[in-house]
N, C-alpha and C positions, 0 to 999 in steps of 0.2 A: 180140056176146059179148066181144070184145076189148075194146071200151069197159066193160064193165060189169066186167074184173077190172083193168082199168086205175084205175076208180074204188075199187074195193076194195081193193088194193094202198094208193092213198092214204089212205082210210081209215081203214086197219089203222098205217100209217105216225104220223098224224097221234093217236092213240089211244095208240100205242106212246110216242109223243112224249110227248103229256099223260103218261102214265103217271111216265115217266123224272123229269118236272119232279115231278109230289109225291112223286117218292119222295126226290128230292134234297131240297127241302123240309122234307121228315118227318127226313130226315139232320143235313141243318143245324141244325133247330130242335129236336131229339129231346131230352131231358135229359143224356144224354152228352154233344152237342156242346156244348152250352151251358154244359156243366160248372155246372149251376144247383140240383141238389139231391145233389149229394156221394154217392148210395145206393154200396154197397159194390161193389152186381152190376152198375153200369153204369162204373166209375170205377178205372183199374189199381191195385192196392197193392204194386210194387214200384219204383223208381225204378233204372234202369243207372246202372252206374258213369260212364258218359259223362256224362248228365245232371245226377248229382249233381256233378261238375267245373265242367259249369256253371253250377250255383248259386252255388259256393265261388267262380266269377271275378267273376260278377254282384253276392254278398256284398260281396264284398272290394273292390271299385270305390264301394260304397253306403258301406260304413264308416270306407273310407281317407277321402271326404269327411264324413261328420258327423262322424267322431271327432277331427279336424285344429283344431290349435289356432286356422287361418284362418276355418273355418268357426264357431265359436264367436262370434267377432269379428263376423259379417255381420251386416246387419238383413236383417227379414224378406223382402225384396225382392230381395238379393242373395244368400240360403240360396235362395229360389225357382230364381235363374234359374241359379247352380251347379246343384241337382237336374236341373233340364232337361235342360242342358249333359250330368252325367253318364248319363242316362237313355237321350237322344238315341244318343248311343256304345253303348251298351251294345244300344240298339236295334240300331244297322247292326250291328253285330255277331253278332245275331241270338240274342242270351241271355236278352231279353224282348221283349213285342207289349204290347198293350193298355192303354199308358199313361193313366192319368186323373189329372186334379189337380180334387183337393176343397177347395174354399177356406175353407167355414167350421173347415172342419178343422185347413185348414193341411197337408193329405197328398196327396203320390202313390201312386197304387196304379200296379202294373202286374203282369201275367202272365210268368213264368219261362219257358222255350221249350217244359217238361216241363209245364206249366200248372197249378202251384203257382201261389197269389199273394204278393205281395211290396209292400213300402212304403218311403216316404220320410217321416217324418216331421217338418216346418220346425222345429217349435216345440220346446223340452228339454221334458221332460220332468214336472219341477218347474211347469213355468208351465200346464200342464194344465189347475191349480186355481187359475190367476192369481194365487197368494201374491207374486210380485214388483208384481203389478199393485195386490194390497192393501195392501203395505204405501207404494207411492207414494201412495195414495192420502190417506194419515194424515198430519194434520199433525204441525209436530215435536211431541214428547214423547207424544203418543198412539202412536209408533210403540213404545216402550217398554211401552207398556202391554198394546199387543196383544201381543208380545214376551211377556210376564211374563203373558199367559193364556195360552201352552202350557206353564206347567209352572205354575200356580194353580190352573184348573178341574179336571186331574185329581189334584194332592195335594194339593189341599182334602181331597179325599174319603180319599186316601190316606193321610193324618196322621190322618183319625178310628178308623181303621180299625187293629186290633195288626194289631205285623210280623207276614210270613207264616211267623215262626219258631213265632212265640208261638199259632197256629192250627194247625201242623200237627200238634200231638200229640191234638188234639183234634175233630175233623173225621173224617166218615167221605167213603170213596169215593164221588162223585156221578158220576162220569163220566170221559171225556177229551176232550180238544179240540187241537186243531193252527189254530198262527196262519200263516196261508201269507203270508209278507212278503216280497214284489218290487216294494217301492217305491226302493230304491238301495240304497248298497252299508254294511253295516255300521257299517264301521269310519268312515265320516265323516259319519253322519247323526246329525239332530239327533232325530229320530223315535225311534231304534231304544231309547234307554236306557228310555222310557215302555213299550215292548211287554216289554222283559226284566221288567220292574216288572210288567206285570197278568203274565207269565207265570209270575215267582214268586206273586206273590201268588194268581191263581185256584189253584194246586196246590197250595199251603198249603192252603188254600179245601176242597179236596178234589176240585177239577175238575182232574186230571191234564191239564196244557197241555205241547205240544211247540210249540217257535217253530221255524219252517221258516225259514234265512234265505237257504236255495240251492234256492229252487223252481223243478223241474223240471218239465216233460211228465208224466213218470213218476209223480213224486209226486200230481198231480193226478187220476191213475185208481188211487187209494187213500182217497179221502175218505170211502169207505163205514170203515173202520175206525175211524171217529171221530163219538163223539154228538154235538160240534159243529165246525162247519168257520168261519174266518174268513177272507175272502179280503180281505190288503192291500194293493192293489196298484193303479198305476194305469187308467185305463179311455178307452176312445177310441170313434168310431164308424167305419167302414172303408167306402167305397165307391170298386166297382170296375165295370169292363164286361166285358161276355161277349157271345156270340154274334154272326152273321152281321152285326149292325142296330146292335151294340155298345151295347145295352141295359143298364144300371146297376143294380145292387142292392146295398142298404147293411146294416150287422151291425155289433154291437158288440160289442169285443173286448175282452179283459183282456191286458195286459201284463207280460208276466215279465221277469226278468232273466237268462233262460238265453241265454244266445249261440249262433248255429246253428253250425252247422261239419259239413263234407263225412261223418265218421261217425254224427253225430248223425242227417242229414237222411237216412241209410238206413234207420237206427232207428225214425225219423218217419214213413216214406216214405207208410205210408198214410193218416195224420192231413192231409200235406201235399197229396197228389194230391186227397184226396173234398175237400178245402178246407176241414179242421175247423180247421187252425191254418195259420197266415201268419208272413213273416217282416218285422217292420219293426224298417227300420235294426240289420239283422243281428241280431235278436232274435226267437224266438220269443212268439208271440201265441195267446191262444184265439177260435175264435168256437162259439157255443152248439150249434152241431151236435157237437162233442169232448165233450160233458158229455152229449148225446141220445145217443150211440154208443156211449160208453163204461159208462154206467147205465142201459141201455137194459130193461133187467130188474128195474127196482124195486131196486137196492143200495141206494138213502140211502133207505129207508124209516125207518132209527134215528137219522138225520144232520139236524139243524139247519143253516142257513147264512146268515151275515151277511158280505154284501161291505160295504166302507168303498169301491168302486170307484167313480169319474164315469159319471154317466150309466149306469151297471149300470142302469134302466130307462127308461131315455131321456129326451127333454127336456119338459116341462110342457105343449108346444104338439103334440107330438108322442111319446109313450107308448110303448115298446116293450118287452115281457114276454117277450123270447125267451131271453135269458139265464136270467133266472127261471124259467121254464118248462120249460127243458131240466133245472133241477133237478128243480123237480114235477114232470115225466113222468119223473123218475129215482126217484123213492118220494118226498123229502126234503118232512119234514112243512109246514114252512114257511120262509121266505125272506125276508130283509130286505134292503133296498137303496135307492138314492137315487137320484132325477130329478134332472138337472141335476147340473152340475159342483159338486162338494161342496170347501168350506173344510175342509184336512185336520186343523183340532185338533176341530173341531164336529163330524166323522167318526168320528175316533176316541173324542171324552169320550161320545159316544152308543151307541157300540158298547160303551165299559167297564159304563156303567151298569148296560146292557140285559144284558148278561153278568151284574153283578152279582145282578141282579134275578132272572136265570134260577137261579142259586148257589142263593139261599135259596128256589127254590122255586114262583116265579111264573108262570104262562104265559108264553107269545112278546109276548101283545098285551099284558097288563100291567104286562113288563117294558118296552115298548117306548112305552108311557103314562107311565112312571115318568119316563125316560129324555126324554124331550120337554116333562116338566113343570119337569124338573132343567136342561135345556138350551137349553131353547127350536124349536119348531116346524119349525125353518128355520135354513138358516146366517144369513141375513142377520138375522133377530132375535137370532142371538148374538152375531152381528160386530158388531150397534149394540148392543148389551150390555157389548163391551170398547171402548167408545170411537170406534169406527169411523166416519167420516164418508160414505163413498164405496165402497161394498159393490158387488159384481158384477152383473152386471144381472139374472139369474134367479140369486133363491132357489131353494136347493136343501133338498127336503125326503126324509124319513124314507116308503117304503112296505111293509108286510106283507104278503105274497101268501102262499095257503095256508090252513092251519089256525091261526087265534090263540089256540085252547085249549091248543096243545103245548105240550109242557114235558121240560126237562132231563131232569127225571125226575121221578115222581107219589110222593104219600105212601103210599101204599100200597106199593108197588116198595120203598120204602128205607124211608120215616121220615123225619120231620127232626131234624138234632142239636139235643140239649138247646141250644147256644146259639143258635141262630135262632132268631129272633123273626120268627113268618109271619104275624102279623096284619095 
């Protein structure tokens, strides 16, 4: 008898055991630990004020280095092993874990202590879209030319066209639209004087356009107020690790120009924890869960949207609709966006067109035919268009997800004004 609860004891022991192990297991590997699908009910929404201190030193250690006039100066090799270097500290320190470097990217990711995630990113900004890499690539006096296609291709069109003074007495209301522009900073860009242009000129038009030049978090969970949404901004793809095993998963993000900072990141606290937004190189970021979450109920059922972003559906070899997608499961009838890193005048004179085309009247898809007839397929068909010798290695092209029957607005709904011509 003794022997027989001797053996049961071990038994029961050995059962208990096993138990213990999958449950730990099922802990580790669970969706919360893994911090792998952001749900609301497994993922905290408030961040302490401790916490958030420690993002603002972790911050501030990230930007004291990118922003530094030394670092500007580095090549690629020497921005790397800086980031390290800062990374490394900030580890013992224990203000983040999970460090990874993504090379085709050019980015660090790693995890904040509060397990937010966070970035480094080598490369500026600007070079995203290789335009330093395109214009070495030109011999001399074709650099002028490509030069003189960012302001040809679009006031070609813009000299056929009366001022938007001479239109607005005679235009009816078609709409509104908002340009969300966080490609840099205003006042020293060569970009911005072309967006104040289509923004007068569509609201003469009678498409009521607001230019967003301080896009916020905030502003971004109001695009349902607008029948069309323009996102200009740059685009990256973001891999990081999680879990036990330190398994990887990659998303692409939009990049704003909102700067974090300790009140902000309370403000954000739950966009930051479920991992809908990131902060790289002290900058707020989206990734497509923040547009699933936030639209979660059909809002942009009225909302059109065209990103001019890189890589907004990923690269040619490798496709990814999640960005997109997080629109369409948000209502938004259809969605324009570009594979691969897009040449930003070929970005923009495509998005003008396809606007224009939506103005008088046409669908998504047949504005979006007009607009590729008028510009060419591809960036690289329009970069050998201006001259160009030496174009990036994947062309980047134009794609429509969604409905291509939508439209700004129907003739029926409005009418068209006596001077459109919708034939």
């Amino acid at each position: 008898m003794d022997k027989f609860w001797t053996r049961f004891y071990s038994l029961r022991r050995g059962v208990c055991g096993l138990c213990a192990l999958v449950l730990m297991v099922g802990v580790f590997f669970s969706p919360a630990a893994l911090a792998d699908d952001g749900s609301d009910a497994q993922q905290p929404q408030q961040l302490t004020a401790q916490q958030a201190l420690q993002m603002e030193q972790a911050d501030a250690a990230v930007t004291d280095l990118t922003d530094s006039d030394a670092y500007a100066a580095m090549t690629g090799e020497e921005r790397r092993e800086a980031a390290a270097q800062t990374l490394d500290e900030l580890a013992r320190q224990g203000l983040i874990h999970s460090v990874y470097y993504d090379s085709e990217n050019q980015l660090y990711s790693f995890s904040y202590a509060c397990g937010a995630l966070g970035g480094i990113l080598l490369q500026d900004f600007e070079d995203l879209e290789e335009l330093d890499q395109e214009n070495r690539s030109l011999p001399v006096g074709a650099v002028g030319a490509l030069v003189e296609a960012e302001s040809r291709s679009v006031s070609e069109q813009m000299e056929a066209e009366p001022e938007p003074e001479e239109l607005s007495a005679r235009t009816a209301h078609l709409g509104n639209a908002v340009i969300y522009y966080a490609f840099d900073d205003p006042s020293i860009s060569s970009r911005y004087p072309f967006y104040t242009y289509m923004q007068r000129f569509w609201t003469a038009q009678g498409l009521d356009t607001r230019l967003d030049t301080q896009v916020t978090l905030s502003d971004l969970k109001r695009m349902d107020e607008y029948d069309l949404c323009i996102l200009s901004a740059h685009g990256l793809y973001y891999t990081y690790t999680y879990g036990l095993f330190r398994r990887t998963a990659t998303s692409p993000i939009l990049i704003l120009n909102e700067e974090s900072s300790f009140w902000k990141d309370l403000l954000y606290a739950g966009d930051l924890l479920c991992r809908r937004v990131i902060k790289v190189n002290g900058l707020y970021c989206i990734l497509p869960e923040f547009f699933q979450r936030h639209y979660r109920s059909g809002q942009l059922s009225d909302t059109l949207i065209i990103s001019e972003t890189c890589e907004f559906l990923g690269l040619d070899d490798s496709l990814d609709f999640s960005m997109a997608e997080a629109f369409l499961d948000g209502g938004a009838p259809a969605v324009l966006g570009f594979v691969n890193n897009v040449y930003a005048i070929y970005s923009r004179d495509l998005m003008w067109d396809t606007v224009n085309q939506l103005i008088v009247g046409r669908t998504m898809q047949q504005a979006l035919d007009h607009a590729i007839e008028t510009f060419g397929a591809n960036d690289i068909e329009w970069y050998l268009s201006q001259a160009g010798l030496h174009p990036h290695q994947r062309a980047s092209y134009p794609m429509l997800l969604g409905d291509g029957s939508a439209q700004l607005y129907t003739i029926e709904e409005l009418g068209l004004p006596d001077w459109v011509d919708a034939a």
